[in-house]
C-alpha positions in Angstrom: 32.3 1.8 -7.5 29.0 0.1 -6.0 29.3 -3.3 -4.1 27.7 -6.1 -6.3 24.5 -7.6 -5.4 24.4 -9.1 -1.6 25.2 -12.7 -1.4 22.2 -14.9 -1.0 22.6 -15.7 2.6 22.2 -11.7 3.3 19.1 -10.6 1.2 15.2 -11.6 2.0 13.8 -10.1 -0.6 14.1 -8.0 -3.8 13.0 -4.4 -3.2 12.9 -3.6 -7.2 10.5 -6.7 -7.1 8.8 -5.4 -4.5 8.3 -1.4 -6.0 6.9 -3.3 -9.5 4.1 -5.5 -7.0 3.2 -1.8 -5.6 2.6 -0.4 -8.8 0.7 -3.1 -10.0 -2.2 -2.9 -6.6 -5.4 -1.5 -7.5 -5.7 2.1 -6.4 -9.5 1.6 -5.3 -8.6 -1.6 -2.9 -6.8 -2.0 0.4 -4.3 -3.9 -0.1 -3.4 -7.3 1.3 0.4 -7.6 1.7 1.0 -11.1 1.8 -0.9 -11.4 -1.2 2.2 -9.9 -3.0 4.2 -12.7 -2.2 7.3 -11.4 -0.3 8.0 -11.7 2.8 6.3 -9.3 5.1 5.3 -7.4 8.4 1.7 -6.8 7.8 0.5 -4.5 10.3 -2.8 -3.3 8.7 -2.7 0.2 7.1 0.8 -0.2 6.6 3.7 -2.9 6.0 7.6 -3.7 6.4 9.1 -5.7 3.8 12.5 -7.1 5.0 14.9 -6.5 2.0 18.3 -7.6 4.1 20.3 -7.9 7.1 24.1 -8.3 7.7 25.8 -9.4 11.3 28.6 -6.5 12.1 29.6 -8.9 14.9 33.2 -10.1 15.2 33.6 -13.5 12.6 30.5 -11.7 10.1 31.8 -11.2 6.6 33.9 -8.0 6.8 32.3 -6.6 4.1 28.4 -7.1 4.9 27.9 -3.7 5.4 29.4 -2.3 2.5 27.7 -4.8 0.7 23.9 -3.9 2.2 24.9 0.1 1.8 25.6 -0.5 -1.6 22.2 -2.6 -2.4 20.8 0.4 -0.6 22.0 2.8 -3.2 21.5 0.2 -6.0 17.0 0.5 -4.7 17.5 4.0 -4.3 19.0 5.0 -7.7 16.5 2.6 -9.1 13.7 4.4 -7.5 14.6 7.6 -8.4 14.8 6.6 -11.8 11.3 4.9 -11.9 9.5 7.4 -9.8 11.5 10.3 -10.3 12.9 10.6 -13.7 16.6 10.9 -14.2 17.1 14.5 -14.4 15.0 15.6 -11.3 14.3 14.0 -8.0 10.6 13.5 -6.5 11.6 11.7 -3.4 10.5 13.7 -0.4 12.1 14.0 2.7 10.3 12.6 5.1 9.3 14.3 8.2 10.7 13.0 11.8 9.3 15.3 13.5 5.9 14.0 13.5 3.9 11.2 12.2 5.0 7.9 10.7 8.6 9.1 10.7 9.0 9.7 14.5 7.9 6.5 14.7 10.8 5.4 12.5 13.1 6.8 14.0 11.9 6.1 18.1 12.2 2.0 16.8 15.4 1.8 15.3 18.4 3.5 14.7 18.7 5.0 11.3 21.8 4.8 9.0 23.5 6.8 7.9 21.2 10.1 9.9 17.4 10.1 10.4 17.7 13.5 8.2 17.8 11.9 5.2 15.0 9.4 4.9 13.0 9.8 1.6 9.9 8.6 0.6 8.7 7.8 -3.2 4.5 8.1 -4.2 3.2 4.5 -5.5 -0.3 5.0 -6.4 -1.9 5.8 -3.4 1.2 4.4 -1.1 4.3 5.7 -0.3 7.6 3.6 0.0 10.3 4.5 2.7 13.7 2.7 2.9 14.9 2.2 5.9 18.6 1.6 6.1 18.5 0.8 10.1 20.8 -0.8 13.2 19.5 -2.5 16.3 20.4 -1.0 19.4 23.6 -2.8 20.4 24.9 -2.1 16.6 25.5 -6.3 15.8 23.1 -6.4 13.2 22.6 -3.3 9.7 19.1 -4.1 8.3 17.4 -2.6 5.1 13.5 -2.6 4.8 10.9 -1.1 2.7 8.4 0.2 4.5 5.1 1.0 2.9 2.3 3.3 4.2 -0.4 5.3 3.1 0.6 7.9 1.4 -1.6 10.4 3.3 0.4 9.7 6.5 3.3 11.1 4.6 1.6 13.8 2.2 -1.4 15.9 3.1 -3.3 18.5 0.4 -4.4 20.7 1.8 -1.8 20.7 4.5 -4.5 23.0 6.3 -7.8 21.3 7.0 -10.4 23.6 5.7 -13.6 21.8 6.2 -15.0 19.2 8.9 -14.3 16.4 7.4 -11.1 17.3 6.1 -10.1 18.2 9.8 -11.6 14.8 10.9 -9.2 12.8 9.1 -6.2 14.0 9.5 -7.2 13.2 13.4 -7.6 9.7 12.1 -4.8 9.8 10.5 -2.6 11.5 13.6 -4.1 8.8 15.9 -3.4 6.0 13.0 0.4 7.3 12.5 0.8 7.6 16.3 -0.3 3.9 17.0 1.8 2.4 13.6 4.2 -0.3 14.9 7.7 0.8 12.5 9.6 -1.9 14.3 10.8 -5.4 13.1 13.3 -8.1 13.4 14.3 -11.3 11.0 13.2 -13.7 11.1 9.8 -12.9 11.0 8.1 -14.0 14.0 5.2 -16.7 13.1 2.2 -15.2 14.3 0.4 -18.6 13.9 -1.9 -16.9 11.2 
């Protein structure tokens, strides 16, 4: 049976909230993160939306983790449903070999294995969740991170003409710069 929904003082957001802001962005427009109302890591190109965090520190609520693997699974059913279907997956791994997911996974430790990160098509973005520890394994956090969805997904994956082969550079050098790190709270950045 699935944990219920994490207690208020562990959640920052509502990823489900989140996904329906996505869909609803103009294709045609860069989009402007904070706009959407959530709290977020904007970081240009690409953002982190804090979803939640639970202490595994001695005295924490014993069942914090539990709790934030289970709203994990609650976004991640939910997402397969909406973007998906129900009776066949289109989630695709995401690669951490290269690109935005090495960069994922050089930040932060992910749970449960780096192997099975997934990534769903919004428009023209693609949403990650990142179910993630901190270094000295004290604090489990979950985020959505959202990136263009070329960084993810190229077609052609072969570059056939100039300007095909002079993007994905961009996009290479874009992917290898992409900051995939956070903490809560949010720092202010006196913005």
């Amino acid at each position: 049976m699935m944990p219920g929904p994490l207690p208020d003082d562990l959640r920052i957001a509502d990823g489900t909230a989140i996904l329906s802001a996505l869909e609803s962005l103009p294709e045609w427009r860069e989009p402007s993160w904070a706009d959407l109302g959530f709290p977020v890591i904007d970081r240009g190109r690409h953002a982190i939306f804090p979803l939640a965090v639970a202490a595994l520190t001695e005295g924490a609520t014993p069942d914090a983790a539990r709790r934030l693997l289970g709203e994990c699974e609650r976004l991640t059913l939910h997402a397969v449903h909406c973007y998906g279907g129900d009776f066949f997956h289109a989630e695709s791994a995401l690669d951490v070999e290269a690109g935005y997911g090495r960069r994922v996974v050089e930040t932060c430790t992910v749970l449960p294995d780096p192997g099975r990160l997934i990534w769903w098509g919004i428009g023209r973005l693609a949403a990650i969740l990142v179910r993630s520890a901190d270094p000295s394994r004290s604090v489990e956090a979950l985020a959505l991170h959202v990136v263009p969805k070329e960084w993810v997904w190229r077609w052609p994956p072969h570059p056939t003409t100039k300007r095909d082969a002079s993007r994905a550079r961009r996009m290479a050098r874009e992917q290898a710069a992409a900051d995939a790190s956070w903490s809560w709270p949010i720092p202010d950045t006196g913005a």
